[in-house]
C-alpha positions as CSV (number, residue, x, y, z in Angstrom):
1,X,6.9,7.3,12.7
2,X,7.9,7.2,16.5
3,X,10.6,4.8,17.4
4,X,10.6,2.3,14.5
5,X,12.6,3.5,11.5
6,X,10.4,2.4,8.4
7,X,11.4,1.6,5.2
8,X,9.5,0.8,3.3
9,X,8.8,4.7,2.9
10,X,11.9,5.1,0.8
11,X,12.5,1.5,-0.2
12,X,9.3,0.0,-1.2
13,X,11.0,-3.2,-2.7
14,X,12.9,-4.4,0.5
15,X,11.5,-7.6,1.0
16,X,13.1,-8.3,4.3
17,X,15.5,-7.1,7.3
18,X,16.7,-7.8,10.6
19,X,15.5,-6.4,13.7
20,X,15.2,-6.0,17.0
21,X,12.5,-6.1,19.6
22,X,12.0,-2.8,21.8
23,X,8.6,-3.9,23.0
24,X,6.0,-6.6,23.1
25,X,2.8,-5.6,24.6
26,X,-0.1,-8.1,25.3
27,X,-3.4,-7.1,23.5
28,X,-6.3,-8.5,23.4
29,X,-8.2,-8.2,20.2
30,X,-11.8,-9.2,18.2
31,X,-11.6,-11.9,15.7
32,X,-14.4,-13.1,14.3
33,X,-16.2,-12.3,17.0
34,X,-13.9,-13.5,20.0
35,X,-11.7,-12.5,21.7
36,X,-7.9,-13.5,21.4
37,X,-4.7,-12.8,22.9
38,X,-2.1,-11.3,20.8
39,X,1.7,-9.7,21.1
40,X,1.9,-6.3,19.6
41,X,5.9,-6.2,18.9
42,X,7.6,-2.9,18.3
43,X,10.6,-3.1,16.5
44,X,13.7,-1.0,15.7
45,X,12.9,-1.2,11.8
46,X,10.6,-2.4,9.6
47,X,9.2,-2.8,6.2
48,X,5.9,-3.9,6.9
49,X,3.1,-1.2,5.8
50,X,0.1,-0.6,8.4
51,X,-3.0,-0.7,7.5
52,X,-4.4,2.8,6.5
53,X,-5.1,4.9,3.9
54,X,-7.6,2.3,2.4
55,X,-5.2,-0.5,2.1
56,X,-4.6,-3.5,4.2
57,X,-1.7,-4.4,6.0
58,X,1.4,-5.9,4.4
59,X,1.6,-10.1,5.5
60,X,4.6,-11.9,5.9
61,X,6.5,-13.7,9.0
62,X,9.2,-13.3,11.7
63,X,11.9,-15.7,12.4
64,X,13.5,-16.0,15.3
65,X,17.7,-16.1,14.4
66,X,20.7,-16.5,15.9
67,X,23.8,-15.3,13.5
68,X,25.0,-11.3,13.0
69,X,23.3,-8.6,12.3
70,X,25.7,-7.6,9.5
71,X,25.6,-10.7,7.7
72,X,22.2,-12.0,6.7
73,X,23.8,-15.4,5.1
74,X,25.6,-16.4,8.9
75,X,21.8,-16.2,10.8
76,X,20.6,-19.7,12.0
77,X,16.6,-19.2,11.7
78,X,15.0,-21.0,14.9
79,X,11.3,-20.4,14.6
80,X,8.9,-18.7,12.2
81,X,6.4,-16.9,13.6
82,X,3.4,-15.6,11.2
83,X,2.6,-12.1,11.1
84,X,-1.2,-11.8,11.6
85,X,-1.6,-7.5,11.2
86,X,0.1,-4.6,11.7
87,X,-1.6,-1.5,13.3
88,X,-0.5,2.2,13.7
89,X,-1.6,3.6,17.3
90,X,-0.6,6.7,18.3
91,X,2.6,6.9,16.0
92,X,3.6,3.4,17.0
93,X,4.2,0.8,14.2
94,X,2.5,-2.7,16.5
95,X,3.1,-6.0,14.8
96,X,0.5,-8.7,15.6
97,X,2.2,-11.9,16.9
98,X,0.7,-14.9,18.7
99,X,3.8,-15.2,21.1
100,X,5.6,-13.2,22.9
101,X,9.1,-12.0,22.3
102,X,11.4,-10.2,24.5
103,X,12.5,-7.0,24.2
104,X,15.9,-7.3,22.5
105,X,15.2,-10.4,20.5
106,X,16.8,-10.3,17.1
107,X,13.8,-11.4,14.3
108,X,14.7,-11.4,10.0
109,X,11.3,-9.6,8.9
110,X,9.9,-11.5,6.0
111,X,7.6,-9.8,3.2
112,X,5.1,-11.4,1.4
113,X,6.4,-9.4,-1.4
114,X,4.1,-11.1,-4.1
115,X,1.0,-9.6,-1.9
116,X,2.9,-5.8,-1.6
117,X,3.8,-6.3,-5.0
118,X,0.4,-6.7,-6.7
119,X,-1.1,-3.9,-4.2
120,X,1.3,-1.3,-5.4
121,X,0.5,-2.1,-8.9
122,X,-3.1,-1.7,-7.8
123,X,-2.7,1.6,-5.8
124,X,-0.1,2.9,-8.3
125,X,-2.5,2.6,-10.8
126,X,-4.9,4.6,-9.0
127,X,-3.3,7.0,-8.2
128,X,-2.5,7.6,-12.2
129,X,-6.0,7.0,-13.5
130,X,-7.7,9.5,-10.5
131,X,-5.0,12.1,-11.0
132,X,-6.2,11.8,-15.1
133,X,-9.6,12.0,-13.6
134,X,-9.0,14.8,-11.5
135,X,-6.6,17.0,-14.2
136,X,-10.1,16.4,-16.9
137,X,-13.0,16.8,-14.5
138,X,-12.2,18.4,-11.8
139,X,-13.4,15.7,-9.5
140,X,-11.7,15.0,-5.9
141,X,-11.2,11.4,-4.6
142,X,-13.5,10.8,-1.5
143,X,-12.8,7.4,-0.8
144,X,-10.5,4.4,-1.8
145,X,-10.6,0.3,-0.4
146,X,-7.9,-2.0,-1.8
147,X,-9.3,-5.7,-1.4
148,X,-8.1,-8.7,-2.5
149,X,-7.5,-8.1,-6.3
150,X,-9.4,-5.0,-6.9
151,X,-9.0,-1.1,-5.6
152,X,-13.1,1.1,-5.3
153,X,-13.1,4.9,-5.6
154,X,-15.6,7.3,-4.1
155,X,-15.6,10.9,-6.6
156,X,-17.5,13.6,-5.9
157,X,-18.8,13.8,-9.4
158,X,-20.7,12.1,-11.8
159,X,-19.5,10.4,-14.7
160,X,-20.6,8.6,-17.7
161,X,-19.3,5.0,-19.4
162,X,-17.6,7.8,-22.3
163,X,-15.8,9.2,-19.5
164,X,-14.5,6.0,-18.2
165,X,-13.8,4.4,-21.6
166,X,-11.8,7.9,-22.4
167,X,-9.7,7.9,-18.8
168,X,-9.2,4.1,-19.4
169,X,-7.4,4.4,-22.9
170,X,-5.6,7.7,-21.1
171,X,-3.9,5.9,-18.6
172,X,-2.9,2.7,-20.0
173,X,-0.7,5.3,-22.8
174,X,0.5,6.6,-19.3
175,X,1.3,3.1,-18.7
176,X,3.5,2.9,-22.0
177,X,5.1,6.1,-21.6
178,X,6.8,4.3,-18.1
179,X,7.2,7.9,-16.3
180,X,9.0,7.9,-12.9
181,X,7.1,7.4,-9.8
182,X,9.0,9.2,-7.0
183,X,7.7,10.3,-3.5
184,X,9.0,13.5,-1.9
185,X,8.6,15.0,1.1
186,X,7.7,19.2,0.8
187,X,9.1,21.7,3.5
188,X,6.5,24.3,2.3
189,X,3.6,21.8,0.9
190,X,1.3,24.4,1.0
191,X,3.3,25.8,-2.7
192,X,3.1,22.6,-3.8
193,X,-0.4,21.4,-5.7
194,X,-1.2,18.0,-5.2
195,X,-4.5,16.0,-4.3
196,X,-5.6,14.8,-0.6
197,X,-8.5,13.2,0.9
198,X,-7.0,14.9,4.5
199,X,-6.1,18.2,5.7
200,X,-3.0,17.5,6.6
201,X,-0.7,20.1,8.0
202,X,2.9,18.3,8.9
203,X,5.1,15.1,8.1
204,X,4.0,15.2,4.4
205,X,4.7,12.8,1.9
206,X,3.6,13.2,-1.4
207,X,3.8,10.8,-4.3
208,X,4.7,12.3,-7.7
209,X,4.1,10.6,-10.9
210,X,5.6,12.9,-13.4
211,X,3.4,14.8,-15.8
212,X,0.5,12.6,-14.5
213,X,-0.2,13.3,-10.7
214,X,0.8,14.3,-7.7
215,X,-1.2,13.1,-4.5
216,X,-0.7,12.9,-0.2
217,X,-0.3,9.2,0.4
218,X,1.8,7.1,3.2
219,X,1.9,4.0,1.1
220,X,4.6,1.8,-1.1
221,X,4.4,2.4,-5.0
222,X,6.2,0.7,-7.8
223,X,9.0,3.0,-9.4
224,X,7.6,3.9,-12.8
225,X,4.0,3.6,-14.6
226,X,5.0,1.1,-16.6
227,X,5.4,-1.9,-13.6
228,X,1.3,-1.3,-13.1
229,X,1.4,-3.0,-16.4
230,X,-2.8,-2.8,-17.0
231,X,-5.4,-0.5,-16.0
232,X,-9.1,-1.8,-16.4
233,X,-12.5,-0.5,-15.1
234,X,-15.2,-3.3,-13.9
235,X,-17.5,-1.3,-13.1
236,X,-19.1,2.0,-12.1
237,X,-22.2,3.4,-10.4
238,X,-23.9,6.5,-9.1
239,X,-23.4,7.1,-5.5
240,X,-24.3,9.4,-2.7
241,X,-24.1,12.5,-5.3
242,X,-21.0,11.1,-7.4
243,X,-19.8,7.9,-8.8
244,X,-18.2,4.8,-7.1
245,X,-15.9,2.8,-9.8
246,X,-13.8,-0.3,-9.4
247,X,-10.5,-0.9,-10.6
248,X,-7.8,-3.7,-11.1
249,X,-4.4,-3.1,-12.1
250,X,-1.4,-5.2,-12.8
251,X,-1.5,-8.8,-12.6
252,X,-5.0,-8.8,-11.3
253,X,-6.2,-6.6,-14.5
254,X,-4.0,-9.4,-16.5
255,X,-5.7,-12.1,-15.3
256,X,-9.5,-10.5,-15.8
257,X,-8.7,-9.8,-19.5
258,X,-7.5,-13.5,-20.3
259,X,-10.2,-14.6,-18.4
260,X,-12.4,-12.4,-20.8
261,X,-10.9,-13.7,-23.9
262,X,-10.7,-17.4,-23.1
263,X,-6.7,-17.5,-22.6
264,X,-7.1,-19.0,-18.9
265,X,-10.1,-20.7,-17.9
């Protein structure tokens, strides 16, 4: 991960940290169709997750402090400064800004935890109900898009609405049986089984959910299969030679079933 040292690879639930700027460079970027000026900060630590893998960007702010580093209750916050993105290029974590800060500057890195929170339950759940998917039919994942309360999987084989009702009552008993979910990171991965949409050949991480799946992925999960809470299939289709399905999970699959049943209107 270059010169930032992340954590949210081994802490998923830190929800913020203090910091300081190695870099700011100016960037200018598309939005919307125009172009605006941005300030891609490099930091010395972070727990902000890039965009990749299928899933957005963690959100949250930056305040500018005075105080000690040791000591988060002493810092005096003198400006908040929203966090609009944050990219990977070429190994380098880049935080979007809209001002600059100098090199040096000491920020307290805020999570939108809420947000991470309810897309770990989402991609957590995924990764459960695929590696069920993958153990009965043999099927690989081809594609995965987290959006704003659901998560869409590409398989490379067909399946019926049996087959989803079936791997649907599967995984919320994996949901009850709460097993761990732990990420490790293999010196000889190629002993290891475990699913991945890449050939990847170094730096691997692999997240384990025990008895269940074990599948490549950079990403923050909860801890155990019991914080995804729900699993719920919306809906399925035939595509390109396979089948595209759409997931929620957690709070989001909450919400849709009291919806459903007239608990919330």
């Amino acid at each position: 991960n270059g010169i930032t040292e992340v954590l949210y690879e081994d802490n998923a639930y830190a929800k913020e940290c203090v910091a300081k700027v190695l870099e700011c460079r100016e960037v200018v970027r598309q939005t919307d169709g125009k172009e605006e000026k941005f300030y891609g900060i490099v930091l010395d630590r972070t727990m902000f997750f890039p965009e990749g893998g299928g899933q957005p960007a963690d959100e949250g702010v930056f305040c500018i402090v005075k105080g000690s580093k040791e000591d988060l209750s002493s810092l005096e916050i003198v400006k908040e400064l929203p966090v609009a993105d944050v990219q990977k290029e070429d190994g380098v974590i880049l935080h979007y800004v809209k001002e600059p800060l100098a090199a040096g500057t000491k920020v307290l890195a805020k999570l939108d935890f809420a947000l991470r929170y309810e897309r770990m339950q989402n991609h957590s759940g995924e990764h459960l109900f695929c590696g069920l998917l993958h153990k009965l039919y043999g099927f690989e994942n081809v594609g995965f898009h987290m959006s704003e309360d659901c998560v869409t999987v590409d398989v490379n084989g067909s399946l019926l609405a049996e087959d989803f009702d079936k791997l649907e009552v599967l995984a919320n008993e994996g949901i009850r049986e709460n097993a761990p979910i732990t990420a490790v990171y293999p010196d000889t991965p190629e002993e290891m089984e475990y699913r991945s949409k890449l050939d990847l050949k170094e730096d691997i991480r692999v997240v384990v959910i025990e008895g269940y799946d074990a599948c490549a992925c950079c990403a923050p999960h909860v801890k155990s299969t019991a914080e995804i809470g729900l699993i719920k299939v919306m809906d399925f289709m035939s595509h390109r030679g396979g089948t595209r399905f759409t997931l929620k999970c957690g709070a989001d699959a909450v919400d849709d079933y009291r919806i459903l049943h007239g608990e919330i209107a």
